[in-house]
mmCIF file of the C-alpha atoms, coordinates in Angstrom:
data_MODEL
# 
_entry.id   MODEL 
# 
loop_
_atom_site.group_PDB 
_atom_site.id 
_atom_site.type_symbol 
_atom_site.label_atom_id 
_atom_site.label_alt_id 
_atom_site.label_comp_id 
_atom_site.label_asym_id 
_atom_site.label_entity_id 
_atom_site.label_seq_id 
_atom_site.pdbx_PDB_ins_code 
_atom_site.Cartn_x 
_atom_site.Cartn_y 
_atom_site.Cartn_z 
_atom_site.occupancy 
_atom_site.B_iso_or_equiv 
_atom_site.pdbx_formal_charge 
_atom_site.auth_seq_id 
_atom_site.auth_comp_id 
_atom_site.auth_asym_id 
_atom_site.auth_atom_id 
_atom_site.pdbx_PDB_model_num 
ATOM 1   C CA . UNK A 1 1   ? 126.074 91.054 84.279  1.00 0.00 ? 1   UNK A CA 1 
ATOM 2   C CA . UNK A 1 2   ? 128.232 88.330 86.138  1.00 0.00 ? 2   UNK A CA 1 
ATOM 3   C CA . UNK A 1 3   ? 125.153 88.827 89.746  1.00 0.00 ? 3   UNK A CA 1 
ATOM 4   C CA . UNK A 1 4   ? 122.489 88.267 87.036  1.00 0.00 ? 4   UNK A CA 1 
ATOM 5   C CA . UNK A 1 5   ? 123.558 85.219 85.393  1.00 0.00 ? 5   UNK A CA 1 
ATOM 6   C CA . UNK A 1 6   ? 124.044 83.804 88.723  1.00 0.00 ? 6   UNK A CA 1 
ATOM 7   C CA . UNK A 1 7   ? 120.296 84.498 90.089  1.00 0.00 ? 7   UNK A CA 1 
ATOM 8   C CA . UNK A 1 8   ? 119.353 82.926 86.738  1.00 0.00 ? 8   UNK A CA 1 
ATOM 9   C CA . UNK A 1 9   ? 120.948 79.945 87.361  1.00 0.00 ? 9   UNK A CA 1 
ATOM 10  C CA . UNK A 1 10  ? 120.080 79.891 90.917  1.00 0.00 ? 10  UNK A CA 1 
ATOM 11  C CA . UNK A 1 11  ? 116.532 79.016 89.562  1.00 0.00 ? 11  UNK A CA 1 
ATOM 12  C CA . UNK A 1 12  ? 117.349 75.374 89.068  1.00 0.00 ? 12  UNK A CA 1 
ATOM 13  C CA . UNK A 1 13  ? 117.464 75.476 93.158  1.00 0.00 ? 13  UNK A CA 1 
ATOM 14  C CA . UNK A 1 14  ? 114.749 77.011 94.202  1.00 0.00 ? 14  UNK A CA 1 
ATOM 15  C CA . UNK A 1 15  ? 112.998 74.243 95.466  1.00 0.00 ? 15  UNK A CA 1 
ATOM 16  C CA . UNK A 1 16  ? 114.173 71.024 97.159  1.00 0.00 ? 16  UNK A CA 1 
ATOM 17  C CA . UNK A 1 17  ? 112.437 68.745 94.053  1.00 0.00 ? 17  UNK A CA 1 
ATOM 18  C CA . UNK A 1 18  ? 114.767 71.346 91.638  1.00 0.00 ? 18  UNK A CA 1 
ATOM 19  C CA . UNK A 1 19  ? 117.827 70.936 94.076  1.00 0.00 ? 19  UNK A CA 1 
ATOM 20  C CA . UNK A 1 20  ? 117.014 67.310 93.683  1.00 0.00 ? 20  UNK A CA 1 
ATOM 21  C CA . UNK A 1 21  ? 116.656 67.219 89.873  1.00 0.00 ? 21  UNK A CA 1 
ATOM 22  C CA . UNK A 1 22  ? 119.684 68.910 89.220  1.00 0.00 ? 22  UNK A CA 1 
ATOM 23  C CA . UNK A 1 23  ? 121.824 66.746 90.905  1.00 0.00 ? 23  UNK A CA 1 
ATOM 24  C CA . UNK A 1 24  ? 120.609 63.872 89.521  1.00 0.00 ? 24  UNK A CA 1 
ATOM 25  C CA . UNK A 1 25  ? 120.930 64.878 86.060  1.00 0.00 ? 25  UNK A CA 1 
ATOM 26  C CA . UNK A 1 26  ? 124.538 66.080 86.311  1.00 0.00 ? 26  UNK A CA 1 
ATOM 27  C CA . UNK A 1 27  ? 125.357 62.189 85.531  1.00 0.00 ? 27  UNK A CA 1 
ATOM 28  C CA . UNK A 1 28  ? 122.074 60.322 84.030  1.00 0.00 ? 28  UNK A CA 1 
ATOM 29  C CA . UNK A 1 29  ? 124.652 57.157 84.057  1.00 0.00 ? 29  UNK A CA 1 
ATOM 30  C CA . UNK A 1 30  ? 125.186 57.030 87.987  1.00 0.00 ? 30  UNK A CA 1 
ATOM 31  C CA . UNK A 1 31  ? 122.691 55.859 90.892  1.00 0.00 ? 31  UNK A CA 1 
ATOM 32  C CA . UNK A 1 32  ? 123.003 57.514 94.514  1.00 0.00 ? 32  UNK A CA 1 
ATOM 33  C CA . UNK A 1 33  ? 121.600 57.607 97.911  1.00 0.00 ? 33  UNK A CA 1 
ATOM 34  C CA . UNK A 1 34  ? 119.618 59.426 99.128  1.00 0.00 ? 34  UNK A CA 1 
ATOM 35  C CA . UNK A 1 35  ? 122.257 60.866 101.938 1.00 0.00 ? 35  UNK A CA 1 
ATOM 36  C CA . UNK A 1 36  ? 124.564 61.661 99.069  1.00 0.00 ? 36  UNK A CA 1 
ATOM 37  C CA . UNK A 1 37  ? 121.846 64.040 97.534  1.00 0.00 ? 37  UNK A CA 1 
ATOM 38  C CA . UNK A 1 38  ? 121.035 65.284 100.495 1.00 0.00 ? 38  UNK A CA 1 
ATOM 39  C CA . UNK A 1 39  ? 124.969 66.195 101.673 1.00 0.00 ? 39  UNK A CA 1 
ATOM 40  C CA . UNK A 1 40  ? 125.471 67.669 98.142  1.00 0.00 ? 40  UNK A CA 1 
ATOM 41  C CA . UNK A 1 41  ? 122.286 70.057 97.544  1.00 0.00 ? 41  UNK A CA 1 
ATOM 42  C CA . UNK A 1 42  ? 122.198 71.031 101.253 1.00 0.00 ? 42  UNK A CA 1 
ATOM 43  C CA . UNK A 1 43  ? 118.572 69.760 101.605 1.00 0.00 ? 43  UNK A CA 1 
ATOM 44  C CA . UNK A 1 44  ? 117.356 68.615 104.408 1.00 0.00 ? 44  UNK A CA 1 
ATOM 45  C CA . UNK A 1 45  ? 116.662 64.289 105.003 1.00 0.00 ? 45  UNK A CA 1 
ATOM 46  C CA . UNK A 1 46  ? 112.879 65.433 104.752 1.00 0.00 ? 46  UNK A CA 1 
ATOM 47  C CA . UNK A 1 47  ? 112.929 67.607 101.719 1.00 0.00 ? 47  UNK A CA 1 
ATOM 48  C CA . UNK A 1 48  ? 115.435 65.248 99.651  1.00 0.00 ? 48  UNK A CA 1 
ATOM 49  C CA . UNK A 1 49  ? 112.747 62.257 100.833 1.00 0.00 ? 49  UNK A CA 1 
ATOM 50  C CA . UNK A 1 50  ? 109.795 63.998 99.649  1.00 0.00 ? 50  UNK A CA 1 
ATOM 51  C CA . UNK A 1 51  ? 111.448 65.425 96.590  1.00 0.00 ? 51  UNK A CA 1 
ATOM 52  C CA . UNK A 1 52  ? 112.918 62.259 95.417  1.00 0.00 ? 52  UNK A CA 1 
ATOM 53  C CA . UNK A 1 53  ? 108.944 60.464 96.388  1.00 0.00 ? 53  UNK A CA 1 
ATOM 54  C CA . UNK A 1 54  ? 107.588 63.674 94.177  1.00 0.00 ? 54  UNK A CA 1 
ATOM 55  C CA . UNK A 1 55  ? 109.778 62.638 91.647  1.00 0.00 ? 55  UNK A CA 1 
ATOM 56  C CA . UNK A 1 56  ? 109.690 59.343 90.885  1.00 0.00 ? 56  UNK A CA 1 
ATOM 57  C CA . UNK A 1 57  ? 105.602 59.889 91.176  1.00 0.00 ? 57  UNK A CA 1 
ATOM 58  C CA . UNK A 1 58  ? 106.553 62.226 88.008  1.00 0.00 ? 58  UNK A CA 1 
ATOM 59  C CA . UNK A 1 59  ? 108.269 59.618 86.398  1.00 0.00 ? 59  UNK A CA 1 
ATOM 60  C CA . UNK A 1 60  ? 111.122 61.553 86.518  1.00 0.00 ? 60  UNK A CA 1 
ATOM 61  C CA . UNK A 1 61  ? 113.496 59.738 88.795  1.00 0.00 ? 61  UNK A CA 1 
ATOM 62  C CA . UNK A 1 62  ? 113.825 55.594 89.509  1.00 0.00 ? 62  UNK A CA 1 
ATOM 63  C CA . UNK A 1 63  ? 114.574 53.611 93.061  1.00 0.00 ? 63  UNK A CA 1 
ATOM 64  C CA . UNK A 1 64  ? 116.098 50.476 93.529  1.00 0.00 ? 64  UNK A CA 1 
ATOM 65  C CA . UNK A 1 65  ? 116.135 48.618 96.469  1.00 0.00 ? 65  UNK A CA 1 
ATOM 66  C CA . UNK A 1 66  ? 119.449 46.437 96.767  1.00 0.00 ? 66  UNK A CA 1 
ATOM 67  C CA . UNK A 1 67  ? 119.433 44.745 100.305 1.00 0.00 ? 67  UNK A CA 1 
ATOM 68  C CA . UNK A 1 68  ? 118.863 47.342 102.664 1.00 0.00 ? 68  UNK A CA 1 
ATOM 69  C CA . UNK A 1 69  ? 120.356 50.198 100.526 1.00 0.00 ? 69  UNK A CA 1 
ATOM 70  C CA . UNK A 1 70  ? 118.142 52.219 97.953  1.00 0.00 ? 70  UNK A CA 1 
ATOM 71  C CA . UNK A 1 71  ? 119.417 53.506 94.946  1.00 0.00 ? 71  UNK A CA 1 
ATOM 72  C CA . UNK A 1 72  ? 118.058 56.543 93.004  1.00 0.00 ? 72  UNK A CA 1 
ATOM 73  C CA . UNK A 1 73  ? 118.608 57.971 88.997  1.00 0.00 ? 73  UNK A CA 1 
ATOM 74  C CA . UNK A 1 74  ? 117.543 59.907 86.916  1.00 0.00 ? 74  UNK A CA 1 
ATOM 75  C CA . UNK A 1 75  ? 115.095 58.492 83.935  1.00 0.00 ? 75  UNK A CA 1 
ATOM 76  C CA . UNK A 1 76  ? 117.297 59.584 81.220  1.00 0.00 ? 76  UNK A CA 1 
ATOM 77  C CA . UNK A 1 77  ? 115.191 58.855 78.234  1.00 0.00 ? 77  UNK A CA 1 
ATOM 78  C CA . UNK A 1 78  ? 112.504 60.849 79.345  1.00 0.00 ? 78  UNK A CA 1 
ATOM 79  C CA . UNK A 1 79  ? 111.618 63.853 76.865  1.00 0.00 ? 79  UNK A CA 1 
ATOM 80  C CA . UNK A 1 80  ? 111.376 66.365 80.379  1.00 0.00 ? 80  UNK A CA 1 
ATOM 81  C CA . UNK A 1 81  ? 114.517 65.277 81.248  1.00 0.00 ? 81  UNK A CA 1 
ATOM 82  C CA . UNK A 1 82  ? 116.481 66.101 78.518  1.00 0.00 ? 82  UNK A CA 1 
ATOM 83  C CA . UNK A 1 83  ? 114.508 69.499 77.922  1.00 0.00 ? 83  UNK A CA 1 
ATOM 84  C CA . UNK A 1 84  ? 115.403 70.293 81.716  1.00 0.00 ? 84  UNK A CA 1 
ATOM 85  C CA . UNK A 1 85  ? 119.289 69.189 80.773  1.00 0.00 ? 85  UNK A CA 1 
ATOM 86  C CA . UNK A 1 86  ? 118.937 71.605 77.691  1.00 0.00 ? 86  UNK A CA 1 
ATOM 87  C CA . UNK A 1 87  ? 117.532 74.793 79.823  1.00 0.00 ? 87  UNK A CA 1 
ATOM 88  C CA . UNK A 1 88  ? 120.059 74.188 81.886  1.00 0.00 ? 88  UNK A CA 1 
ATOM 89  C CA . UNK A 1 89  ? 122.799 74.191 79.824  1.00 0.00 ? 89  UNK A CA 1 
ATOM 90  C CA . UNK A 1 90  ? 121.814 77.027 77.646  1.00 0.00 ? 90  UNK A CA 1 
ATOM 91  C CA . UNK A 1 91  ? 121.890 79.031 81.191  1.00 0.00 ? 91  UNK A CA 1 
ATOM 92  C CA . UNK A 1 92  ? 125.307 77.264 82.122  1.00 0.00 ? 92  UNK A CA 1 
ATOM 93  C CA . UNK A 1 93  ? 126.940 79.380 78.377  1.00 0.00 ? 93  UNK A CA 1 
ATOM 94  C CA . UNK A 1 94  ? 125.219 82.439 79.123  1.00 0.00 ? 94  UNK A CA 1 
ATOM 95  C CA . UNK A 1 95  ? 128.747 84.120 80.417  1.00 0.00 ? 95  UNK A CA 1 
ATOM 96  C CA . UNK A 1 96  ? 130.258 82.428 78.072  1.00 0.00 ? 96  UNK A CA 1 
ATOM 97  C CA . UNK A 1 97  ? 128.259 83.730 75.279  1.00 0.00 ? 97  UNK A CA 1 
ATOM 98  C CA . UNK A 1 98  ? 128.567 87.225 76.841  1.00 0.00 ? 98  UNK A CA 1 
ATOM 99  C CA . UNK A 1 99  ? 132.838 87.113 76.499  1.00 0.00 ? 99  UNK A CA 1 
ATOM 100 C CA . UNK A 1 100 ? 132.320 86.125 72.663  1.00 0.00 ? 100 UNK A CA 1 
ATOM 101 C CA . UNK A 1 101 ? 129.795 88.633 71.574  1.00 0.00 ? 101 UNK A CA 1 
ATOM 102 C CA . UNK A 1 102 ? 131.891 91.511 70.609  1.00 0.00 ? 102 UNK A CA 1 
ATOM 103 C CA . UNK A 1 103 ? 134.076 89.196 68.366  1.00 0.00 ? 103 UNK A CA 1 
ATOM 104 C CA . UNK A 1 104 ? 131.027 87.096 66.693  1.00 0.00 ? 104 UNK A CA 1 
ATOM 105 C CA . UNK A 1 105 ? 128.119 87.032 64.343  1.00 0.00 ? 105 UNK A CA 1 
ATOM 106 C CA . UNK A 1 106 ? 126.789 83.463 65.201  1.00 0.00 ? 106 UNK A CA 1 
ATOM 107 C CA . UNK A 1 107 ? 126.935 81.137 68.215  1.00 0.00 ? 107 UNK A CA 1 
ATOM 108 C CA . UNK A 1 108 ? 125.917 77.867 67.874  1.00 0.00 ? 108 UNK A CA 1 
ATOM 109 C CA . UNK A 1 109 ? 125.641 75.264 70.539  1.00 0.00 ? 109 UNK A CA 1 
ATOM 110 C CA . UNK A 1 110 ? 125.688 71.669 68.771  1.00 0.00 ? 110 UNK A CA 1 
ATOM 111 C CA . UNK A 1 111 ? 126.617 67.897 70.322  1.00 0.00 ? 111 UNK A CA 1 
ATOM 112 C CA . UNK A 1 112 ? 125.620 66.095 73.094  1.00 0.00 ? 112 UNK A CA 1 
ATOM 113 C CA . UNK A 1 113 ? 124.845 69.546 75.455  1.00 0.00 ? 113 UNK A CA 1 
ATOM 114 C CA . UNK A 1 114 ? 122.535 70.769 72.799  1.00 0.00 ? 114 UNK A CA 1 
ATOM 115 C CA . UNK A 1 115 ? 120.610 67.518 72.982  1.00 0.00 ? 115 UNK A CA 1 
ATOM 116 C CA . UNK A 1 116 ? 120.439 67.251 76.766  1.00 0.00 ? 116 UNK A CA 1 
ATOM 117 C CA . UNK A 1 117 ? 122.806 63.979 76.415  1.00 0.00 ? 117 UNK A CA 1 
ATOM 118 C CA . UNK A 1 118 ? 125.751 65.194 78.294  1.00 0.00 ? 118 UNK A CA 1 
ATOM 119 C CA . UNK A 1 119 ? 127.530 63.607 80.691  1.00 0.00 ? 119 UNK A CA 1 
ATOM 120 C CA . UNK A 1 120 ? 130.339 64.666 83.142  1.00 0.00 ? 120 UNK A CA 1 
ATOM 121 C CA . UNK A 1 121 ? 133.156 63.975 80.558  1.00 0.00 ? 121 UNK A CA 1 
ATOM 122 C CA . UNK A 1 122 ? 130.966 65.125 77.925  1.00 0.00 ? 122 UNK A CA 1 
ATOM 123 C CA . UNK A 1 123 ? 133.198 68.428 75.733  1.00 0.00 ? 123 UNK A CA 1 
ATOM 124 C CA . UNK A 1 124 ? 130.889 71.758 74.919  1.00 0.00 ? 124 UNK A CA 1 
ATOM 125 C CA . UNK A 1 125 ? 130.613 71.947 71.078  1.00 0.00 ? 125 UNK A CA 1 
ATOM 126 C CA . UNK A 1 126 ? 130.573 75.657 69.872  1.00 0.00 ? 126 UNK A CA 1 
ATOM 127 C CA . UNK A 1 127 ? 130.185 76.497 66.434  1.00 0.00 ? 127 UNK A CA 1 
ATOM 128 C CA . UNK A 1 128 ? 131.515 80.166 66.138  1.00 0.00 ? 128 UNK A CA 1 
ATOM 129 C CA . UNK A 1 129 ? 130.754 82.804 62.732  1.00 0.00 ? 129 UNK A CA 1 
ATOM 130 C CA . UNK A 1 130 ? 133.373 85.358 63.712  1.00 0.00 ? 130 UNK A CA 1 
ATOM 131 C CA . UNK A 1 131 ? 134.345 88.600 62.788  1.00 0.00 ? 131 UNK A CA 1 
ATOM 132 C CA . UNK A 1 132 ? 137.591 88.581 64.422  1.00 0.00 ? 132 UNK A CA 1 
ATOM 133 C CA . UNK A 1 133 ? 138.975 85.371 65.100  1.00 0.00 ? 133 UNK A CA 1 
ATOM 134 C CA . UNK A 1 134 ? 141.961 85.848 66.910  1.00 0.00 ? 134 UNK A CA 1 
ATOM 135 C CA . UNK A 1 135 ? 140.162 87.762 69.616  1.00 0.00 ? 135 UNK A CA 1 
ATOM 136 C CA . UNK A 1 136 ? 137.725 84.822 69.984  1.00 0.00 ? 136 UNK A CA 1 
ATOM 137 C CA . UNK A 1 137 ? 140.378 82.853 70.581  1.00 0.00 ? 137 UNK A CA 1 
ATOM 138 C CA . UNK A 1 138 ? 141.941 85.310 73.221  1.00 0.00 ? 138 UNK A CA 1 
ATOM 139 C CA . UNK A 1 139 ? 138.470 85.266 74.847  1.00 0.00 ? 139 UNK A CA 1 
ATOM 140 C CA . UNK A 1 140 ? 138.132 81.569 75.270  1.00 0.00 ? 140 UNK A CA 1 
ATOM 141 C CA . UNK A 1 141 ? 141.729 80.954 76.309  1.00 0.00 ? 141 UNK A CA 1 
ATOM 142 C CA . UNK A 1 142 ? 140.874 83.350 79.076  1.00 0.00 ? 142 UNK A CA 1 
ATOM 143 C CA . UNK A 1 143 ? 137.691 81.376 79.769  1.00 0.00 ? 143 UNK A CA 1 
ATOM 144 C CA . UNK A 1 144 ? 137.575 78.533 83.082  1.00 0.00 ? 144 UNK A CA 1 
ATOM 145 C CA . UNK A 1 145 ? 135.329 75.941 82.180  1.00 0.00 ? 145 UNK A CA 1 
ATOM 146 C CA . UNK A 1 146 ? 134.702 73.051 84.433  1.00 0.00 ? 146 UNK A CA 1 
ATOM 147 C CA . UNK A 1 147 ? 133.972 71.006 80.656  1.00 0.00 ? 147 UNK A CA 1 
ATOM 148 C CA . UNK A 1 148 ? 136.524 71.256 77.945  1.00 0.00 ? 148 UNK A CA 1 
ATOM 149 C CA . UNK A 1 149 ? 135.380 73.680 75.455  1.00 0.00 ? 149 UNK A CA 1 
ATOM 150 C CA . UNK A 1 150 ? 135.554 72.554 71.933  1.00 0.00 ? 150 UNK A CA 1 
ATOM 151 C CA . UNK A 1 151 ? 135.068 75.608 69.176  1.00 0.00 ? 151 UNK A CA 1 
ATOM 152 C CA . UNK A 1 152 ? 135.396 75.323 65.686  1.00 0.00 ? 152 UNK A CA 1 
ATOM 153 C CA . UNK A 1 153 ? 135.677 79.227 64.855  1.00 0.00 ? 153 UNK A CA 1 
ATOM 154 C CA . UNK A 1 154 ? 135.221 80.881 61.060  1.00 0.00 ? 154 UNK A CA 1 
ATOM 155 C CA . UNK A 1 155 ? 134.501 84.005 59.574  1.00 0.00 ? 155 UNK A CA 1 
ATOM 156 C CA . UNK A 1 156 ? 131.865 85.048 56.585  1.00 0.00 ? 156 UNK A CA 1 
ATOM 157 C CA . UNK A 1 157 ? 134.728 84.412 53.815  1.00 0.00 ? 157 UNK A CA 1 
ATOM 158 C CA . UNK A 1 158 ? 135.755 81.293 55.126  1.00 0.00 ? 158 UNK A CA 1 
ATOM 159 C CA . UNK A 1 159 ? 131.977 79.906 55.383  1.00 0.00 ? 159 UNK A CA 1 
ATOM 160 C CA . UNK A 1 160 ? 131.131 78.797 51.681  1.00 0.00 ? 160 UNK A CA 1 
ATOM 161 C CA . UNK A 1 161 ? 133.857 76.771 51.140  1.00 0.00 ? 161 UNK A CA 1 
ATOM 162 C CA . UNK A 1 162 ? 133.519 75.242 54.679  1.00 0.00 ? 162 UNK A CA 1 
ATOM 163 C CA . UNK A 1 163 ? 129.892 74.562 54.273  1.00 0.00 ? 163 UNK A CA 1 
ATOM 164 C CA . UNK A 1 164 ? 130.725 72.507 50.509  1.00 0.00 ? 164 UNK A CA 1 
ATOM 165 C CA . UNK A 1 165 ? 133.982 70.544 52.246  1.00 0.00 ? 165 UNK A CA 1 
ATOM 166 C CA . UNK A 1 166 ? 132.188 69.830 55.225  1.00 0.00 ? 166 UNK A CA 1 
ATOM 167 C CA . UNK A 1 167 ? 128.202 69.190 54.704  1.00 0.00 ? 167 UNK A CA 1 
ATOM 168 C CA . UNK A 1 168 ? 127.797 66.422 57.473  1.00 0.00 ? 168 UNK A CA 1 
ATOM 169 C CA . UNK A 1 169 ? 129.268 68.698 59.967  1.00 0.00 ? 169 UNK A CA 1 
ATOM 170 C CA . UNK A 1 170 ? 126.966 71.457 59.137  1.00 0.00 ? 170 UNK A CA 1 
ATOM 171 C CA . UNK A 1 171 ? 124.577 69.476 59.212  1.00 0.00 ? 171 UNK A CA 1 
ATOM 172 C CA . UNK A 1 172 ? 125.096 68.793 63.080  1.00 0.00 ? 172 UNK A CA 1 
ATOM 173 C CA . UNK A 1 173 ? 126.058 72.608 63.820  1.00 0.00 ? 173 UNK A CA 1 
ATOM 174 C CA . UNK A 1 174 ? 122.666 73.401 61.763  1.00 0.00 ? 174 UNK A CA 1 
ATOM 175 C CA . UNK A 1 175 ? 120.606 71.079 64.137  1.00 0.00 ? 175 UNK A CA 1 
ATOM 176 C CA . UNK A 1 176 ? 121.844 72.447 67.098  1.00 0.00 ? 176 UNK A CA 1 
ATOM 177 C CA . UNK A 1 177 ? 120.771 75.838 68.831  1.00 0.00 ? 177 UNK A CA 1 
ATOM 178 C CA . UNK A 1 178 ? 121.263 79.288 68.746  1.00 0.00 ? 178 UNK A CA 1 
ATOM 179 C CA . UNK A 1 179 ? 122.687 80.911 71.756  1.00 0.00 ? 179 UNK A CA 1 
ATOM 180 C CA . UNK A 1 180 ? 123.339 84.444 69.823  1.00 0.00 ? 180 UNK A CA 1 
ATOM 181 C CA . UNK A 1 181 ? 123.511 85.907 66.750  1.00 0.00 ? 181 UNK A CA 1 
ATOM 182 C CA . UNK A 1 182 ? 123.901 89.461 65.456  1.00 0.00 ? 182 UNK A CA 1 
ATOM 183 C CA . UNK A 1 183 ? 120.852 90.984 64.254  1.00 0.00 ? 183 UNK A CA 1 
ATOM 184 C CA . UNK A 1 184 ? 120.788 93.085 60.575  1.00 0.00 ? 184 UNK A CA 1 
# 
């Protein structure tokens, strides 16, 4: 399972202009040059150059010229953007969700990563319907995340009073997505 995953998320380089994207979306808050991108994605001067010129055509990335140095970011308030940010994400749990199937009826990505607003520092919010509690807690402490997972775990029993004590919260878990749940 572990080879697949990674060929899945290989995907997201495939090209220079996805190399490119990637990087840039890792932190929509921070500008860099184009040697930067290029030492980082392992692209070569002309591919990061006409990947970053593809881009901003796209609307997806911005320039700014300050002296002699140009600056490039990501457009963060583009719709594509965070969809990209999303897809990417839901790829980035995928082993994650694998460790916490046996133990779970529900996994439910909610927060800033399920809206494509994430940022380095950002935490992963996981909303957890488990059968067996303690063993999803086992699995995640054995879990190496480079973001802090945050996991609010709770079985079927515990559910109805948690939904009536705490409605705004399920509100958020509710709008977020679905990375697994058991079928039947």
């Amino acid at each position: 399972m572990g080879k697949r995953n990674n060929k899945v998320i290989d995907i997201f380089g495939a090209t220079n202009s996805l190399k490119v994207l990637s990087y840039l979306a890792q932190d929509p808050s921070k500008e860099f040059l184009a040697s930067e991108i290029q030492k980082t994605t392992l692209a070569s001067r002309a591919g990061v150059y006409f990947a970053l010129k593809e881009l901003m055509r796209q609307g997806l990335v911005s320039q700014e010229r300050r002296g002699k140095v140009i600056f490039y970011r990501i457009v963060y308030d583009d719709a594509a953007i965070k969809q990209f940010k999303i897809l990417k994400n839901v790829f980035s749990l995928r082993p994650i969700v694998a460790k916490l199937k046996p133990f779970s009826r529900k996994i439910v990505l909610y927060g800033s990563y399920s809206r494509g607003e994430n940022d380095p520092a950002s935490d992963i919010d996981l909303f957890i319907l488990s059968k067996d509690p303690e063993a999803t807690k086992d699995a995640l402490s054995s879990l190496k995340t480079k973001q802090k997972l945050q996991t609010v775990i709770k079985t079927a029993t515990e559910m109805a009073s948690f939904k009536e004590s705490e409605k705004v919260f399920m509100q958020e878990v509710e709008r977020g997505i679905v990375l697994w749940e058991e079928k039947g």
